[in-house]
Phi, psi and omega in degrees: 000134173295179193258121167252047197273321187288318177323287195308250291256329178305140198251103198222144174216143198234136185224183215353098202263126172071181195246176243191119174268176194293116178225054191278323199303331187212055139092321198297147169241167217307173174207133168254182189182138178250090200274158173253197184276139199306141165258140163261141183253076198274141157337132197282293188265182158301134184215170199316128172258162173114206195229120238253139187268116179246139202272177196260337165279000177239029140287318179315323219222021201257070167221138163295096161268134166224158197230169184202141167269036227278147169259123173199126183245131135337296230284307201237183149215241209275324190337292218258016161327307254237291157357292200290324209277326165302307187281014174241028138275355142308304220261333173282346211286325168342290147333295185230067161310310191312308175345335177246026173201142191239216200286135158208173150317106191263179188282013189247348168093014163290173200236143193215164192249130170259123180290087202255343210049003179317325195154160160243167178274085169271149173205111193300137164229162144220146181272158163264019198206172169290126170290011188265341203263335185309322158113190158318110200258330209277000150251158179314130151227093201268012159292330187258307190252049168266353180282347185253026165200154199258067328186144166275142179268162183082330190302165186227332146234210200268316180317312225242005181247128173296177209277333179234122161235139202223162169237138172245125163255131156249188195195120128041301170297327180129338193256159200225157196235144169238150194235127183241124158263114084319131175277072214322040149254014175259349198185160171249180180316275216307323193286282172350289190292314174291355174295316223256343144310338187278315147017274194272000170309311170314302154330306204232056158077344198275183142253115195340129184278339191213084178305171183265163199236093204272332203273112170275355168289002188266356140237067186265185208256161175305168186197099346294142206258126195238060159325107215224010179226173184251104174267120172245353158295341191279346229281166192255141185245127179260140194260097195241350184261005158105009196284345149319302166309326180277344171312305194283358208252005198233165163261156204277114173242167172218119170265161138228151226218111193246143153233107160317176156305304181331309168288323189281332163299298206297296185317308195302296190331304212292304169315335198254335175313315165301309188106354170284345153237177191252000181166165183165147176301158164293316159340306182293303199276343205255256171004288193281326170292347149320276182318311197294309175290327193305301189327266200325317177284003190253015195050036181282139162305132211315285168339340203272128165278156179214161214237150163238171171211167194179112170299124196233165204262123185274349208272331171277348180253013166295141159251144341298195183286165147255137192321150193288158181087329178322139210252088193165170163273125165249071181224180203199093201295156190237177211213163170174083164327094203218145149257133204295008172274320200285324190294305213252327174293303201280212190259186178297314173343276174331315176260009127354265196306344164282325174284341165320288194307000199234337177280314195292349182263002208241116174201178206287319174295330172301285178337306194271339171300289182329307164270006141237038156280326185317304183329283187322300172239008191051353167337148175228152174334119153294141151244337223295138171041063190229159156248145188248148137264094181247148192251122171243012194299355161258012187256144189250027155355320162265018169253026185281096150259153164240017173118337179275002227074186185290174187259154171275029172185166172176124196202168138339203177204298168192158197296161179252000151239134178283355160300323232253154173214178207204121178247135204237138177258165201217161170079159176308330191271340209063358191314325197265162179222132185245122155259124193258160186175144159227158185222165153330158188267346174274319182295355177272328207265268199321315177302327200274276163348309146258022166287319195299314176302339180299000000 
């Protein structure tokens, strides 16, 4: 396998990348990006060398999320962006050293971090354009805003992409985007979100409000390892209503979905008004409504089972908890199993109360059973006629300085699975919920039609 220290280090300059696609109906207009040559960026001192552990909840999950960031100050602007955000990841790196070194193979066939100190990926850009010209951010357009994050060119898996590669774009206005490809097996939401506050905490002098907590070792699987639940998230679903097929036979749409409080009150009411439950979250209620509209717009047959799977943050339900700050994932997907006639016929209630019953399944025994069913069997999650649900509406992602103020946007670049849908928290207050999702351009037609009914 090539070194793919030398990939990054190739000296490349990209200049209108790509042709920015028609997006007039919601403003964006085309973006070109001028990138210079990628830097690797090491660690300010020295730091652990050797080979780094990763738990059996951060195999599961070893996909590149990417993010964006937009920044825009009165007081300053763009020059010495690029300066601060580099020289303070020398200095965090400190910290979150594996970052700075990357994935290989261990002899048990897992996935390990090799601690090389080499370096995370900085890469300078400018836009040709005002960052307000970029549009709406709050659904995926990952052609225009794949231009703000940085791809290693040539890779071919995760082994060949570093664990961090980050872009500073400046624009024209003075405001500048920062772009993240991160690998989620370094982290879950919550780990994610305290890197890149401590991050800019680092940017602006401070001492880290939530140090990282590194020995990952406090979850490894049992010895002899004791699978003690039937993980019906891994089980495989026969695809018997075609939705494979109608994925590939359609062309592809990306929505956001806005639910006010006001609407999310609607929801809760209409579950709760029959008396079949006495109460549920917004999670709960947004989630089985959700699932309950996707089944109908993709057509499934009654008969066809469809699975939701959805993550819940493990770390207060570990006994003991796991230490704050821990730096790895501690989250764990849970289940919930339906036939879409039982689904799409009965009331919202129903599929409610199954996401209930999937949140009430995730306590220490479930959690430590999961990682060592992993042991056992490498298994990975099934999607086939599944919904994946990720929540980032509680991560606060939007209190990230580097010295400009918070950012005045901050979103995905694109869902990473077409299974996947994404709840985005929205407004000054956070109250509001943006659900991004794509579906088929019919099955998009039908899904939109019953957002209109709430």
């Amino acid at each position: 396998m090539p070194n793919p220290h030398q990939t990054w280090k190739t000296k490349e300059r990209f200049a209108k990348l790509f042709s920015g696609p028609d997006m007039e109906k919601d403003g964006t207009s085309s973006l070109s990006v001028d990138r210079s040559v990628p830097k690797l960026i090491s660690p300010a001192e020295e730091t652990k060398k050797g080979m780094y552990f990763l738990s059996n909840l951060d195999q599961n999950i070893a996909v590149i999320i990417r993010s964006i960031y937009c920044f825009k100050s009165e007081e300053k602007g763009n020059e010495g962006s690029a300066k601060v955000i580099a020289d303070a990841l020398s200095k965090v790196l400190m910290e979150y050293y594996p970052l700075a070194g990357h994935l290989t193979i261990s002899p048990e066939g897992k996935l390990i971090v090799d601690c090389t100190g080499e370096g995370a990926v900085v890469v300078e850009a400018e836009a040709n354009c005002e960052m307000a010209d970029i549009g709406d951010i709050t659904k995926p357009h990952p052609e225009t805003l794949g231009k703000l994050v940085y791809d290693i060119p040539g890779a071919k898996n995760i082994l060949e992409m570093p664990p961090l590669v980050a872009q500073v774009t400046k624009f024209k206005c003075g405001g500048f985007v920062l772009g993240l490809c991160m690998n989620h097996c370094m982290f879950d939401g919550i780990g994610a979100m305290e890197f890149v506050n401590s991050w800019g905490e680092t940017a602006r002098g401070l001492l880290l409000s939530t140090p990282p907590f590194m020995d990952r070792t406090i979850l490894k699987s049992r010895d002899p390892p004791k699978v003690k639940h039937v993980h019906q998230e891994f089980t495989e679903i026969e695809d018997e209503s075609q939705i494979a097929e109608l994925y590939s036979a359609d062309e592809m749409q990306y929505h956001s979905f806005f639910f006010d409080p006001e609407k999310l009150v609607r929801i809760k009411q209409s579950a709760t008004e029959s008396g079949e439950l006495e109460r549920c979250t917004t999670f709960e209620a947004l989630s089985g409504f959700v699932w309950r509209a996707r089944t109908k717009a993709l057509g499934m047959l009654p008969d066809q089972s469809t699975k939701l799977l959805f993550a819940v943050d493990g770390r207060p339900k570990f006994e003991p908890p796991l230490p704050k700050g821990y730096f790895g994932n501690g989250i764990v997907l849970t289940n919930s199993i339906s036939q879409a006639g039982d689904l799409m016929d009965r009331s919202i209630s129903y599929a409610i109360r199954l996401v209930q019953d999937a949140v009430k399944m995730v306590t220490d025994r479930y959690m430590r059973s999961a990682i060592d069913y992993f042991e056992v069997t490498r298994a990975r999650p099934s999607l086939a006629c599944t919904l994946l649900i990720t929540t980032w509406s509680r991560l606060s992602f939007h209190t990230t300085d580097f010295g400009w103020g918070e950012p005045v946007l901050s979103g995905p670049v694109a869902l990473p699975e077409k299974e996947v849908i994404l709840f985005l928290s929205h407004g000054k207050e956070r109250r509001s919920i943006n659900v991004l999702l794509g579906l088929p351009s019919p099955a998009m037609k039908i899904f939109k039609e019953l957002m209109d009914e709430i």
